[in-house]
Biopython code that builds the backbone (N, CA, C, O; Angstrom):
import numpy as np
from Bio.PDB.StructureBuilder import StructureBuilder

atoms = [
    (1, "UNK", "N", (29.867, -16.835, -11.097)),
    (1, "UNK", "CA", (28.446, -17.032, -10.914)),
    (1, "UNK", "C", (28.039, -16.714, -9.479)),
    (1, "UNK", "O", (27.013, -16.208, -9.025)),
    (2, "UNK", "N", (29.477, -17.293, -8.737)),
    (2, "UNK", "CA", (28.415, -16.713, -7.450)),
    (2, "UNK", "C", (28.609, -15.238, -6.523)),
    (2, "UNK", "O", (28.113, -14.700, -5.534)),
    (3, "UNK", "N", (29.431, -15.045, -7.313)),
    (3, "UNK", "CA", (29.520, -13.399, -7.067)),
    (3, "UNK", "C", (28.820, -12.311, -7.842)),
    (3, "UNK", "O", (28.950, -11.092, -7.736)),
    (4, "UNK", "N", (28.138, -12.935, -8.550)),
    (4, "UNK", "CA", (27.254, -12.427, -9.301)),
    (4, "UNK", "C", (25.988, -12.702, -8.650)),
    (4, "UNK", "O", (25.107, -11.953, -9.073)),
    (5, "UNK", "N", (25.627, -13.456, -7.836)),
    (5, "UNK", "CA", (24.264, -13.705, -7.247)),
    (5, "UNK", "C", (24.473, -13.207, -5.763)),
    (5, "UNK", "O", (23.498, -12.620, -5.295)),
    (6, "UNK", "N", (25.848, -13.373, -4.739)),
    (6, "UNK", "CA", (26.537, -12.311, -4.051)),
    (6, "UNK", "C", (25.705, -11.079, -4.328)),
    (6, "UNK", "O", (24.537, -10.933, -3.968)),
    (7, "UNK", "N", (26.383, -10.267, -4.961)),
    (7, "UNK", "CA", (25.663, -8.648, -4.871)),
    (7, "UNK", "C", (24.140, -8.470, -5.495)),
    (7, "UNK", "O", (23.453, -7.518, -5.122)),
    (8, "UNK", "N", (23.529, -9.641, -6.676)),
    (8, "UNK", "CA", (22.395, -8.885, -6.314)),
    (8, "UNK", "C", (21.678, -9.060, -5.440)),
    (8, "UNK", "O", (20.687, -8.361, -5.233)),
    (9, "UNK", "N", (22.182, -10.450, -4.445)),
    (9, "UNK", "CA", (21.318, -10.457, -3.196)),
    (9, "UNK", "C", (21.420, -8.975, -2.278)),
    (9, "UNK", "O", (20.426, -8.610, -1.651)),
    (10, "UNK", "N", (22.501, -8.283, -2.256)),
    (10, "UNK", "CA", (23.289, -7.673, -1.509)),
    (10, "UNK", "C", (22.453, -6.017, -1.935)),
    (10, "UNK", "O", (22.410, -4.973, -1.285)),
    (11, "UNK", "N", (21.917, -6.345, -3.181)),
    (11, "UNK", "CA", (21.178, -5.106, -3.713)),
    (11, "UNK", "C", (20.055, -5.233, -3.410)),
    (11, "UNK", "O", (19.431, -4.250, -3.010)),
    (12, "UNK", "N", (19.512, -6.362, -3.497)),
    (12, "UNK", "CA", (18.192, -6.247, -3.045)),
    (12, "UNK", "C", (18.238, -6.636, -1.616)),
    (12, "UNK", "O", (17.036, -6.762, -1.384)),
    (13, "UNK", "N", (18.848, -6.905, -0.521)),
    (13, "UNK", "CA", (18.780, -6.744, 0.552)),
    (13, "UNK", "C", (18.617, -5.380, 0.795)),
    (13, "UNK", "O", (17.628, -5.146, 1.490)),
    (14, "UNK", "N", (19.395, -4.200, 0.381)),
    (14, "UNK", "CA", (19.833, -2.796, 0.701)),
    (14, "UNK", "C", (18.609, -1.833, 0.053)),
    (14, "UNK", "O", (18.545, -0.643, 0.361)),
    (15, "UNK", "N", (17.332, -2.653, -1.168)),
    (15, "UNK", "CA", (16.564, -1.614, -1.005)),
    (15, "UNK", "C", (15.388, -2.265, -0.370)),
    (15, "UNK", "O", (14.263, -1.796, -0.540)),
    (16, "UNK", "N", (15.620, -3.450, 0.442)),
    (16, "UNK", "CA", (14.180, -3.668, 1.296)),
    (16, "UNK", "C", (15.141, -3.280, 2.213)),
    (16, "UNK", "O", (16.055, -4.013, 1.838)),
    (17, "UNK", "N", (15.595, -2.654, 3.147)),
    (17, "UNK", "CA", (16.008, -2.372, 4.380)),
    (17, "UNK", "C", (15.866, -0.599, 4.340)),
    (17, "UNK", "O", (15.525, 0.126, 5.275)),
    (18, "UNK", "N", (16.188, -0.258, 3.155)),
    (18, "UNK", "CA", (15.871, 1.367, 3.084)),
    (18, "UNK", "C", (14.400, 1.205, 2.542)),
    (18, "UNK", "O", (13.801, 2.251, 2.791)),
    (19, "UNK", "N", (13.535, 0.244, 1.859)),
    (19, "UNK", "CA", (12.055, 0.586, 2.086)),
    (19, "UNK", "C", (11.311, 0.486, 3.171)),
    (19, "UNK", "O", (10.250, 1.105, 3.092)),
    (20, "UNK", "N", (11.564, -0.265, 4.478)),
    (20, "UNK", "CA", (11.179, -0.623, 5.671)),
    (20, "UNK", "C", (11.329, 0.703, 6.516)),
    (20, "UNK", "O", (10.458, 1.109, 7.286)),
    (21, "UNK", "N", (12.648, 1.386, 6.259)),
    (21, "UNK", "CA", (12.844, 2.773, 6.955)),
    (21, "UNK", "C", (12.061, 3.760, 6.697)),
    (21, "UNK", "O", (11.550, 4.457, 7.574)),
    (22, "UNK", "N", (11.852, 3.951, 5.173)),
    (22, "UNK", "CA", (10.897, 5.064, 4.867)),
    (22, "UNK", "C", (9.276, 4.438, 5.145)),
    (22, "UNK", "O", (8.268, 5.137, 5.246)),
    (23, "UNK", "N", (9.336, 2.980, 5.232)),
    (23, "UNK", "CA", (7.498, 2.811, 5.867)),
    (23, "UNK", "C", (7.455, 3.198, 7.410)),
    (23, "UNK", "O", (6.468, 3.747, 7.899)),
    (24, "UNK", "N", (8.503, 2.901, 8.086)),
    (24, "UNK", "CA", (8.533, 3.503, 9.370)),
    (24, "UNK", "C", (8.180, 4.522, 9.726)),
    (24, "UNK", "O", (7.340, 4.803, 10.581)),
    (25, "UNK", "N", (9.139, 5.506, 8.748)),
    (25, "UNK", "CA", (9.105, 7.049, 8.884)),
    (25, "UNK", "C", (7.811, 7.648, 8.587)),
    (25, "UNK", "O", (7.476, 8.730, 9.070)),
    (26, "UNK", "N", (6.864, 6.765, 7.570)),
    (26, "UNK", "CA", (5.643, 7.866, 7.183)),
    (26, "UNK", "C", (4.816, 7.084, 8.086)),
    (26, "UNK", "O", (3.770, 7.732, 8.064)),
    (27, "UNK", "N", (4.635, 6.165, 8.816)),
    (27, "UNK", "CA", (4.062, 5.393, 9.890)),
    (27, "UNK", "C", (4.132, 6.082, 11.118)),
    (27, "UNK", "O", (3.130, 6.069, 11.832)),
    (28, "UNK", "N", (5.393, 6.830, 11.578)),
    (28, "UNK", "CA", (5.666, 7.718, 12.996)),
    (28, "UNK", "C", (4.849, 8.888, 12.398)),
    (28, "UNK", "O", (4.204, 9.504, 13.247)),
    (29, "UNK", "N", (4.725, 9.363, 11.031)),
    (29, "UNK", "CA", (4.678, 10.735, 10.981)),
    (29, "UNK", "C", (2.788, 11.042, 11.195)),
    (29, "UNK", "O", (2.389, 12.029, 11.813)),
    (30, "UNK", "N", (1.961, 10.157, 10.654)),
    (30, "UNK", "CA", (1.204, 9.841, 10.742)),
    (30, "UNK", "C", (0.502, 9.826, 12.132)),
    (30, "UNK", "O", (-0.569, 10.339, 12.456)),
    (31, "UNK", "N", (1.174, 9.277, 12.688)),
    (31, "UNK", "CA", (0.850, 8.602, 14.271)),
    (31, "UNK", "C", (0.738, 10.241, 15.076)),
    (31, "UNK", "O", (-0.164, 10.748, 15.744)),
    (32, "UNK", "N", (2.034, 10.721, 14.672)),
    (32, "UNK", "CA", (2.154, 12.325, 15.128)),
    (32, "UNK", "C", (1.366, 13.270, 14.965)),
    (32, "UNK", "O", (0.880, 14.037, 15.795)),
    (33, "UNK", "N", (1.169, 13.171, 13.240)),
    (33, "UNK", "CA", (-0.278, 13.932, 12.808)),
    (33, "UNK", "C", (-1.601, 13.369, 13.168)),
    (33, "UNK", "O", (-2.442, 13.588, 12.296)),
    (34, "UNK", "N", (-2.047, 12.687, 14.226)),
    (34, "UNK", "CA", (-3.088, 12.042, 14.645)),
    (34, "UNK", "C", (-3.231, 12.532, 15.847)),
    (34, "UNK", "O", (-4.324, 13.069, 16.027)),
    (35, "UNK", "N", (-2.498, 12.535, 16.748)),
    (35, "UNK", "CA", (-1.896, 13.268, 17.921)),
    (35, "UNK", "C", (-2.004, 14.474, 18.336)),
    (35, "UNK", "O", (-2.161, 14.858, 19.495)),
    (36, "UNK", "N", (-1.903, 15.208, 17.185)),
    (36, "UNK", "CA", (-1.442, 16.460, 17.364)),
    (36, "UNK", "C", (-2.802, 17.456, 16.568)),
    (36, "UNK", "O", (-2.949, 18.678, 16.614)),
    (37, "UNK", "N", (-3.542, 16.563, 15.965)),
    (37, "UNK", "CA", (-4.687, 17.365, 15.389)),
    (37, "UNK", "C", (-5.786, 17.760, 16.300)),
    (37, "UNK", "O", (-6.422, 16.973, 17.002)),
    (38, "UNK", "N", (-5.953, 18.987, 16.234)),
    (38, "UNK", "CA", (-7.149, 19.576, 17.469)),
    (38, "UNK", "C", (-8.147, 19.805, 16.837)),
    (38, "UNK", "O", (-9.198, 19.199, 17.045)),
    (39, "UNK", "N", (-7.973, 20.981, 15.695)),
    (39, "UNK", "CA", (-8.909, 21.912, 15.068)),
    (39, "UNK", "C", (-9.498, 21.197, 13.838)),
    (39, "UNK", "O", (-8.584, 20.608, 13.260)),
    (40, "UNK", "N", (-10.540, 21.047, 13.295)),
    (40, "UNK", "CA", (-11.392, 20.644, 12.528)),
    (40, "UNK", "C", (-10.805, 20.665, 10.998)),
    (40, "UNK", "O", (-11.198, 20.082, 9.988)),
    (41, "UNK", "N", (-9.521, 21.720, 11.258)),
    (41, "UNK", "CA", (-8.668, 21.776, 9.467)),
    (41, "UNK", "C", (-7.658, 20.621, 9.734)),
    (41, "UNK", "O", (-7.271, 19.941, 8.783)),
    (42, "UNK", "N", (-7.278, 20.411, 10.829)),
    (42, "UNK", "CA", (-5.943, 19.087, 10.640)),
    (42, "UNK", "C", (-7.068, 18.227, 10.479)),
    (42, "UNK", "O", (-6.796, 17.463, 9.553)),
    (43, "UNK", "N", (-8.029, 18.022, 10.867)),
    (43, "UNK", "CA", (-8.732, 16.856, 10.880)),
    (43, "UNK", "C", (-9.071, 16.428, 9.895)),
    (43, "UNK", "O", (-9.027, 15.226, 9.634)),
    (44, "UNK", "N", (-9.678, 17.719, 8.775)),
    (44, "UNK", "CA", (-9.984, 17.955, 7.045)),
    (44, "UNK", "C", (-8.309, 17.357, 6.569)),
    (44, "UNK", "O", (-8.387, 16.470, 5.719)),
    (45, "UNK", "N", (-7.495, 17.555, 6.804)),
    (45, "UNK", "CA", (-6.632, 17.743, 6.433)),
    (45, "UNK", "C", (-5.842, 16.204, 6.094)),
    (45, "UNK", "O", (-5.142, 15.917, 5.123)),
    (46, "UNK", "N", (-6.261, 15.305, 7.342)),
    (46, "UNK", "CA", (-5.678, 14.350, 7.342)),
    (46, "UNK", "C", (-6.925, 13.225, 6.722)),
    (46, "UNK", "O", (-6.696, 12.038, 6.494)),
    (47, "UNK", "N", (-8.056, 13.797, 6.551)),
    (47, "UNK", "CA", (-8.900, 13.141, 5.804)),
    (47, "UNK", "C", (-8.835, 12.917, 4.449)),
    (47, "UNK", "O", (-9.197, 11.874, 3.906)),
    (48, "UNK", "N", (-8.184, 14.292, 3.661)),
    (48, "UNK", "CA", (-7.784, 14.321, 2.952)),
    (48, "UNK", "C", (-6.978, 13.365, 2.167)),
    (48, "UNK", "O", (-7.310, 12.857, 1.096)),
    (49, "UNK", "N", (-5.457, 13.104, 3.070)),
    (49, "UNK", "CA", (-4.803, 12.771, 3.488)),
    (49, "UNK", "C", (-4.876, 11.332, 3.206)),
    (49, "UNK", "O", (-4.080, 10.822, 2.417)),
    (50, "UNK", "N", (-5.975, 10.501, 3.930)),
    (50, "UNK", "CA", (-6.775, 9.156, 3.981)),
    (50, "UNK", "C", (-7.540, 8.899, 2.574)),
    (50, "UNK", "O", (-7.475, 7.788, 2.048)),
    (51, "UNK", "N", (-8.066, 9.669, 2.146)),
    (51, "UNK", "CA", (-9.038, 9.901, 1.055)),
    (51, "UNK", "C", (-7.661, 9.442, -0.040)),
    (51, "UNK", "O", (-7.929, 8.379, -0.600)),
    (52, "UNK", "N", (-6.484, 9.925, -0.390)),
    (52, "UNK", "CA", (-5.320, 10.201, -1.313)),
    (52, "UNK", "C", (-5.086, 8.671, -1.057)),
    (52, "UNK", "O", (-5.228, 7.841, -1.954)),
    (53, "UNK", "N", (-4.786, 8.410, -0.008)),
    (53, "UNK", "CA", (-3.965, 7.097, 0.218)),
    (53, "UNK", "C", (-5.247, 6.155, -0.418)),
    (53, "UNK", "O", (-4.993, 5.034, -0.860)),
    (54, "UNK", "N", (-6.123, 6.494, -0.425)),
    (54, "UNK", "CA", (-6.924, 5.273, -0.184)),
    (54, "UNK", "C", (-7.390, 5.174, -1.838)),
    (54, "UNK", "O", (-7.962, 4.174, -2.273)),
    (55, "UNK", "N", (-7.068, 6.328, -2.664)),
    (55, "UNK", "CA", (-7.225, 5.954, -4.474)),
    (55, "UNK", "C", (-6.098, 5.393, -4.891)),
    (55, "UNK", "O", (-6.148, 4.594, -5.826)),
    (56, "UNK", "N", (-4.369, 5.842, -4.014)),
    (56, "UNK", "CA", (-3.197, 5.218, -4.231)),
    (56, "UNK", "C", (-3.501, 3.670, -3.885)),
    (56, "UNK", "O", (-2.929, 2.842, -4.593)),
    (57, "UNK", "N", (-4.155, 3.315, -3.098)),
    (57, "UNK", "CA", (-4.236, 1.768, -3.037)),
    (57, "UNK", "C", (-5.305, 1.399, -4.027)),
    (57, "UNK", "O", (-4.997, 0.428, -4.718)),
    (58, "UNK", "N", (-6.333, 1.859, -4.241)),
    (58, "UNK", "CA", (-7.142, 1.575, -5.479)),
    (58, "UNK", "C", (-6.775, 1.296, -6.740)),
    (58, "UNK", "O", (-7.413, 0.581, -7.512)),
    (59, "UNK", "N", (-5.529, 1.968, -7.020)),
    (59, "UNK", "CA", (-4.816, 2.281, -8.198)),
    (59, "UNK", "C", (-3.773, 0.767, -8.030)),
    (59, "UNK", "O", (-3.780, -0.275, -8.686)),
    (60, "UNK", "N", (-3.170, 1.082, -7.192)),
    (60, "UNK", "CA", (-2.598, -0.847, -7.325)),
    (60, "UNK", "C", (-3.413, -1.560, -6.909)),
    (60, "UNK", "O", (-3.514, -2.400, -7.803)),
    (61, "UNK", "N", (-3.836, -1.721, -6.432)),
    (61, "UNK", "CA", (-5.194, -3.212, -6.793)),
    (61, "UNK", "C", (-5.478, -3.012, -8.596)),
    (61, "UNK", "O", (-4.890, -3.617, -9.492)),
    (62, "UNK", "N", (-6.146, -2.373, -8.682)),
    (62, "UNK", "CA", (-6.181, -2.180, -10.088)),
    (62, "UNK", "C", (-4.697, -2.764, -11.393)),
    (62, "UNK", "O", (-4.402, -3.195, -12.508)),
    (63, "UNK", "N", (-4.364, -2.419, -10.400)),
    (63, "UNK", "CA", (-2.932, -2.743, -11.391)),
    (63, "UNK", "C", (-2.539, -4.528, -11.185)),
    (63, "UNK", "O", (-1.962, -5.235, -12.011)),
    (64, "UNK", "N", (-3.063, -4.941, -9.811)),
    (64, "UNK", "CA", (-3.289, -6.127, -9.417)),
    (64, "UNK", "C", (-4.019, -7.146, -10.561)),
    (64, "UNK", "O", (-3.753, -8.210, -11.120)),
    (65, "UNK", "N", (-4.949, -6.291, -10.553)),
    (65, "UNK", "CA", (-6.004, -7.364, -11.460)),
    (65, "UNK", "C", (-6.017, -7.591, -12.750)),
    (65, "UNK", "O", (-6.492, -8.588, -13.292)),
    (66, "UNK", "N", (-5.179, -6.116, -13.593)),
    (66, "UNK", "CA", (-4.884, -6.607, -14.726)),
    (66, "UNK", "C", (-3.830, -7.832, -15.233)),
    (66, "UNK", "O", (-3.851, -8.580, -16.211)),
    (67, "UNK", "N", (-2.822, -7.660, -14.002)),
    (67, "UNK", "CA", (-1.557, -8.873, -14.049)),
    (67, "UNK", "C", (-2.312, -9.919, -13.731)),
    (67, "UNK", "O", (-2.319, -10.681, -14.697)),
    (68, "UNK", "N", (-2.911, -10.306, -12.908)),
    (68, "UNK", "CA", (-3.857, -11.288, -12.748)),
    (68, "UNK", "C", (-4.731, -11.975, -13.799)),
    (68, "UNK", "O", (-4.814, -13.190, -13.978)),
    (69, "UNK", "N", (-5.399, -10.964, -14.495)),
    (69, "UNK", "CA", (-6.503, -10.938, -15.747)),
    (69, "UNK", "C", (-5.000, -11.642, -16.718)),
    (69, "UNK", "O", (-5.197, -12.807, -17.063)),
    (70, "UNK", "N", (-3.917, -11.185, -17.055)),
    (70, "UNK", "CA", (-2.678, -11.017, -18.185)),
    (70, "UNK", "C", (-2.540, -13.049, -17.616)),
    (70, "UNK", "O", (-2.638, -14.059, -18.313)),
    (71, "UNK", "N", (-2.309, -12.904, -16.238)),
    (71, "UNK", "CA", (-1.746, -14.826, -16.350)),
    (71, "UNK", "C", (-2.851, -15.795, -16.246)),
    (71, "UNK", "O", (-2.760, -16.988, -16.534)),
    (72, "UNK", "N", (-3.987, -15.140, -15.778)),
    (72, "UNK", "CA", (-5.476, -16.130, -16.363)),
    (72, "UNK", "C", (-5.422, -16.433, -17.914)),
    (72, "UNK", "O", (-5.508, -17.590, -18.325)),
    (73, "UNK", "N", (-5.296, -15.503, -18.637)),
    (73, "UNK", "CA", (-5.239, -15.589, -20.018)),
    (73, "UNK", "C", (-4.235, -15.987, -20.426)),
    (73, "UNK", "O", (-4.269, -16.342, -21.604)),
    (74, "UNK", "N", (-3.282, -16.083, -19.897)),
    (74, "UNK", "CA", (-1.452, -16.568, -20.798)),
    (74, "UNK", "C", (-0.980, -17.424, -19.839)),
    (74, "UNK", "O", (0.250, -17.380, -19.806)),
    (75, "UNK", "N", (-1.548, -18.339, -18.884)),
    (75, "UNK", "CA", (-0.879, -18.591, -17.975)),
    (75, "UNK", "C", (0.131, -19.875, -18.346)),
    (75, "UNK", "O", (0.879, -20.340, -17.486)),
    (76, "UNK", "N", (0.072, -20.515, -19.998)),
    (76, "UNK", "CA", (1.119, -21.293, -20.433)),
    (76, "UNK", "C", (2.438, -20.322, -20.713)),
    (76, "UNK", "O", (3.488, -20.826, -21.111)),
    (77, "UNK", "N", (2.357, -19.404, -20.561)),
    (77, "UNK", "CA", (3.918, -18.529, -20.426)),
    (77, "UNK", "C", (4.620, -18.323, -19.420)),
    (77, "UNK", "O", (5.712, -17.756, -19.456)),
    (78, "UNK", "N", (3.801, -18.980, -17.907)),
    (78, "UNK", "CA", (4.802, -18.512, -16.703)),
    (78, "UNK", "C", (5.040, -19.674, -16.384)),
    (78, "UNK", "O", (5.464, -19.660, -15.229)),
    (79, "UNK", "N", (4.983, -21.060, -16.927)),
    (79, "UNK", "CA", (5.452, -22.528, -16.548)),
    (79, "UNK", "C", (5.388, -22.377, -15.282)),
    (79, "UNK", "O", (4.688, -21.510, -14.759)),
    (80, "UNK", "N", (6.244, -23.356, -14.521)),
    (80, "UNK", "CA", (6.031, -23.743, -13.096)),
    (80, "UNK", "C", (6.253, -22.838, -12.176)),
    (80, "UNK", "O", (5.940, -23.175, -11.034)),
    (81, "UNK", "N", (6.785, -21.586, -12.351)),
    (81, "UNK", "CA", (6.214, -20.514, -11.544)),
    (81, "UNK", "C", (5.344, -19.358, -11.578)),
    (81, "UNK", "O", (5.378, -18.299, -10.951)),
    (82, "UNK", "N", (4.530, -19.828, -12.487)),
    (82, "UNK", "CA", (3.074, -19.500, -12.646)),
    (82, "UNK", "C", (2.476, -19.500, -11.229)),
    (82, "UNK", "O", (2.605, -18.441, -10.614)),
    (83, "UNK", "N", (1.769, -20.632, -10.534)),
    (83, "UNK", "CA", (1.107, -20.848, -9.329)),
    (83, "UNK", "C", (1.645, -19.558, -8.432)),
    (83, "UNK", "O", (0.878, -18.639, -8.145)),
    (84, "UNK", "N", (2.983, -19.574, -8.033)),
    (84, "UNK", "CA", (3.617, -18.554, -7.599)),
    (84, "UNK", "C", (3.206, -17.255, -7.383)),
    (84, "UNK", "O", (2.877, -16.641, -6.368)),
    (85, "UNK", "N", (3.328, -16.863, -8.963)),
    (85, "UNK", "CA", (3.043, -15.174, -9.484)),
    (85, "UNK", "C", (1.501, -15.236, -8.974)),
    (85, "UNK", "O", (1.236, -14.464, -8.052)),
    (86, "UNK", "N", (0.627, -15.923, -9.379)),
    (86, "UNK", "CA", (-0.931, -15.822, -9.098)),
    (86, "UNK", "C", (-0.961, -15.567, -7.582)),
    (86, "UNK", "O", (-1.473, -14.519, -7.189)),
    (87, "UNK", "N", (-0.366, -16.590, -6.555)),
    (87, "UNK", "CA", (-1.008, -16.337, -5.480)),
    (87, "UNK", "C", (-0.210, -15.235, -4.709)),
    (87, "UNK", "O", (-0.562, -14.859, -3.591)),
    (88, "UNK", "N", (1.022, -14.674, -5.445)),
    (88, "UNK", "CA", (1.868, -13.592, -4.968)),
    (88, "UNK", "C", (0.403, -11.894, -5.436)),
    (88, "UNK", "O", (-0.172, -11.219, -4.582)),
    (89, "UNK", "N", (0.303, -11.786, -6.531)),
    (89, "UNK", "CA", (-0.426, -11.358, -7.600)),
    (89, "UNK", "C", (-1.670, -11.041, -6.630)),
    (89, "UNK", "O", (-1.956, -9.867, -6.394)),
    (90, "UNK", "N", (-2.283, -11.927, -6.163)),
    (90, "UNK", "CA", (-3.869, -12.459, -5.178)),
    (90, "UNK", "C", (-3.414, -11.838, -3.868)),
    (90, "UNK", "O", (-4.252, -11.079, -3.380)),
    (91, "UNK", "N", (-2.432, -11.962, -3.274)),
    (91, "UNK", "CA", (-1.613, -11.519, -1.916)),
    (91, "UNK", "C", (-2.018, -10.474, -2.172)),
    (91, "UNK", "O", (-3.087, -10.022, -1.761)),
    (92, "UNK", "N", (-1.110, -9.825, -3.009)),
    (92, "UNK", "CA", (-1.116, -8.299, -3.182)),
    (92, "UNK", "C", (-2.412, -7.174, -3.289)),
    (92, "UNK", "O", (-2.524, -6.021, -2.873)),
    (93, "UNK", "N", (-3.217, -7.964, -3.955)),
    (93, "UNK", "CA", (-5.038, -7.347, -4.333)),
    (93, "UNK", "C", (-5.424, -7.650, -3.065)),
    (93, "UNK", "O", (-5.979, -6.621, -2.680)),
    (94, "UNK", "N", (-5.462, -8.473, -2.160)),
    (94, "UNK", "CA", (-6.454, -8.280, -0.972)),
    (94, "UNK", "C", (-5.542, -7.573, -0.032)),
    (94, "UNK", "O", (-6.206, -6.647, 0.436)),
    (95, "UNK", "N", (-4.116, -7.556, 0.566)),
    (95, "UNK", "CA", (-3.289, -6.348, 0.612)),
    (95, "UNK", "C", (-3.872, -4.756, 0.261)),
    (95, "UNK", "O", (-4.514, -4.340, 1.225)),
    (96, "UNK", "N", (-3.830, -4.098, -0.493)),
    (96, "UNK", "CA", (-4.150, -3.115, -1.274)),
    (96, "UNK", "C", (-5.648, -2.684, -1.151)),
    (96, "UNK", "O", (-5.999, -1.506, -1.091)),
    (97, "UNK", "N", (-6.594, -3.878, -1.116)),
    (97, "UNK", "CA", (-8.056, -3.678, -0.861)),
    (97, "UNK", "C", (-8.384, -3.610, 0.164)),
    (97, "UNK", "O", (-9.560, -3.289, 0.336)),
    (98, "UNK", "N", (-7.616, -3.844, 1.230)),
    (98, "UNK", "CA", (-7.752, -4.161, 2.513)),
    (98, "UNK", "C", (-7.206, -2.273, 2.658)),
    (98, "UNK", "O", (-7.790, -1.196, 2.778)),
    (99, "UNK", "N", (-6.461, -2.519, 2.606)),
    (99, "UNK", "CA", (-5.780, -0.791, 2.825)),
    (99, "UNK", "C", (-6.893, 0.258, 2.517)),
    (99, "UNK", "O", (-7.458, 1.066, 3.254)),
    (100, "UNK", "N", (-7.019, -0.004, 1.253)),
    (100, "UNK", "CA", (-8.071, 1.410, 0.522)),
    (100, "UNK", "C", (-8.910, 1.554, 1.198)),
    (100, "UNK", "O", (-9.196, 2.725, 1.450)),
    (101, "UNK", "N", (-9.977, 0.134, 2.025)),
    (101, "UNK", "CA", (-11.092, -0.074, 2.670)),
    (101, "UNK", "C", (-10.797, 0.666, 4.399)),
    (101, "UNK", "O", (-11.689, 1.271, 4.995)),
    (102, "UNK", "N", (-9.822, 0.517, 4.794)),
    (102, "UNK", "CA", (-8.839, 0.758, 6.034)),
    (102, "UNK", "C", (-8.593, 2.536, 5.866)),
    (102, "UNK", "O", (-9.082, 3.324, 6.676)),
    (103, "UNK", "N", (-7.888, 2.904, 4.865)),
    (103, "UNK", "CA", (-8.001, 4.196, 4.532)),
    (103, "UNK", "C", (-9.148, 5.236, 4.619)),
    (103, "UNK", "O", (-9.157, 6.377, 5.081)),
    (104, "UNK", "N", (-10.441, 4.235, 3.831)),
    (104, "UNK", "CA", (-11.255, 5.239, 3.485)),
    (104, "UNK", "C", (-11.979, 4.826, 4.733)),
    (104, "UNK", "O", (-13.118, 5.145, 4.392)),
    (105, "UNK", "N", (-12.146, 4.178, 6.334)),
    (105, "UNK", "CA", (-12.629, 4.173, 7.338)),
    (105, "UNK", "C", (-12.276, 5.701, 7.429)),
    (105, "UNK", "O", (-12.951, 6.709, 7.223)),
    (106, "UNK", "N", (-10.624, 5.453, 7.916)),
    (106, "UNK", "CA", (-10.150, 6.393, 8.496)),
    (106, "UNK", "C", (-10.535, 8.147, 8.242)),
    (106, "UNK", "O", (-10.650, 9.096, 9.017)),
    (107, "UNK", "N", (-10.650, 7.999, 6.814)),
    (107, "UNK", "CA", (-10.810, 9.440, 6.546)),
    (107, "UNK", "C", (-12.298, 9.687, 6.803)),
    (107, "UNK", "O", (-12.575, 10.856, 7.070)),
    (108, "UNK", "N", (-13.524, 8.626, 6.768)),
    (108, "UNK", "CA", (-14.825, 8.878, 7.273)),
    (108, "UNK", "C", (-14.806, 9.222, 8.345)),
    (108, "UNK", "O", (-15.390, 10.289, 8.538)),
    (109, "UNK", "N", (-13.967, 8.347, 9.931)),
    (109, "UNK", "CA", (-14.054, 8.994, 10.783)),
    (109, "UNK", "C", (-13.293, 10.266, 11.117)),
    (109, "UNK", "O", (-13.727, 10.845, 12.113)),
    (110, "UNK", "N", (-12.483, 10.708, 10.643)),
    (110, "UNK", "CA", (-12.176, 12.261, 10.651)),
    (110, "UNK", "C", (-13.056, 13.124, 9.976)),
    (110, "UNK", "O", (-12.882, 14.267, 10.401)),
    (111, "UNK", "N", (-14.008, 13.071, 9.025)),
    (111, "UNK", "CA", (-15.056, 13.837, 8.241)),
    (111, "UNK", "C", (-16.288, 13.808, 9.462)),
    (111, "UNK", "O", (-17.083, 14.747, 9.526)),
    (112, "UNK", "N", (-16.350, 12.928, 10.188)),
    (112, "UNK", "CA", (-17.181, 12.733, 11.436)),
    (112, "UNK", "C", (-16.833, 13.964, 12.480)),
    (112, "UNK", "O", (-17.539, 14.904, 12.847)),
    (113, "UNK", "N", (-15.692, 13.660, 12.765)),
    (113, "UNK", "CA", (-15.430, 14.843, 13.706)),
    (113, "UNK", "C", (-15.368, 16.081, 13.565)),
    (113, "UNK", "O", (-15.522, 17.020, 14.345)),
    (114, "UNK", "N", (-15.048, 15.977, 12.149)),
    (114, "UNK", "CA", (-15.259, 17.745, 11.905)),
    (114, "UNK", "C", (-16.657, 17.761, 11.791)),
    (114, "UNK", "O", (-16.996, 18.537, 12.685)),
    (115, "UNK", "N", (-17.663, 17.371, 11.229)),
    (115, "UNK", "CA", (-19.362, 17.578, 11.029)),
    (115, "UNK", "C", (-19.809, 17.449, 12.770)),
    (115, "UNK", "O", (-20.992, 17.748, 12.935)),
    (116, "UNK", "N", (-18.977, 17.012, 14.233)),
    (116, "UNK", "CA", (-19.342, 16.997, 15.118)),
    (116, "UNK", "C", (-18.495, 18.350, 15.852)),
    (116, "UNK", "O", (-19.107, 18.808, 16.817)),
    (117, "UNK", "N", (-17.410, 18.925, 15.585)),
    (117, "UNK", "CA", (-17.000, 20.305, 15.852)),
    (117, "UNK", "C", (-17.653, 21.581, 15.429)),
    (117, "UNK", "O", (-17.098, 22.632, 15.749)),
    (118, "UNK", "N", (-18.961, 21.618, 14.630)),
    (118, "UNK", "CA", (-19.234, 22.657, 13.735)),
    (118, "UNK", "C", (-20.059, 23.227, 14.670)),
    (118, "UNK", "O", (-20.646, 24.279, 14.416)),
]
sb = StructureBuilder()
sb.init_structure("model")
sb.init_model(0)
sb.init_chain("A")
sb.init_seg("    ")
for serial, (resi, resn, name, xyz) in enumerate(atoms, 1):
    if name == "N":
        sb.init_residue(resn, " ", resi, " ")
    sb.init_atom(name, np.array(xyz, "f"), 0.0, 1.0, " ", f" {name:<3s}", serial, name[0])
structure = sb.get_structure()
C-alpha cells in the first residue's frame, strides 16, 4: 500500500515540475516577443496571439461552469469532498476569467499601437 502511494506521489510530483517548466518557457518566450516587437506586424501578431489565449481561457471557464452547474445539481454524489471540488471548481473560473480579461487587455493595447503607427 505504501509503495503504491510512493510512486503515484512520485508521478504526480514529476508532471507538476515538468508543467511549471513549460509555463516558464512560454512566459520567457513571451516576455522576448514583447521586447523585440518594433513593426506594427509583430505587434498584429502578438495581438493575435492575446486574442487566441484569451478564447483558450474562455473555453475553460466554460468548462468551469458546467462542472460547477454538474455538482450544484448532484452535489449528494461528491459527499464530504464536495465543499472541496466547488471551491477548487470556483478557484479555477475566476483564475481563467481573470486571464481571458488580462489577455484580451493585452491584445487591445497592441491593436492600439498599431492604429497609432499607421
Amino acid at each position: 500500500m505504501q509503495t503504491k502511494l510512493f510512486f503515484t506521489m512520485l508521478i504526480m510530483f514529476t508532471f507538476m515540475a515538468s508543467s511549471v517548466c513549460i509555463a516558464a518557457e512560454s512566459e520567457e518566450v513571451n516576455e522576448i516577443a514583447e521586447a523585440k516587437a518594433k513593426t506594427k506586424f509583430d505587434h498584429i501578431g502578438l495581438a493575435v496571439y492575446y486574442e487566441n489565449e484569451a478564447k483558450a481561457m474562455q473555453e475553460k471557464a466554460k468548462e468551469q461552469k458546467k462542472l460547477l452547474a454538474e455538482y450544484k445539481s448532484h452535489s449528494e454524489y461528491y459527499g464530504r469532498e464536495g465543499l472541496d471540488f466547488e471551491s477548487h471548481h470556483e478557484a479555477l473560473l475566476r483564475k481563467y476569467t481573470k486571464s481571458a480579461e488580462r489577455n484580451m487587455e493585452m491584445a487591445a493595447s497592441h491593436r492600439k499601437i498599431v492604429e497609432k503607427s499607421k
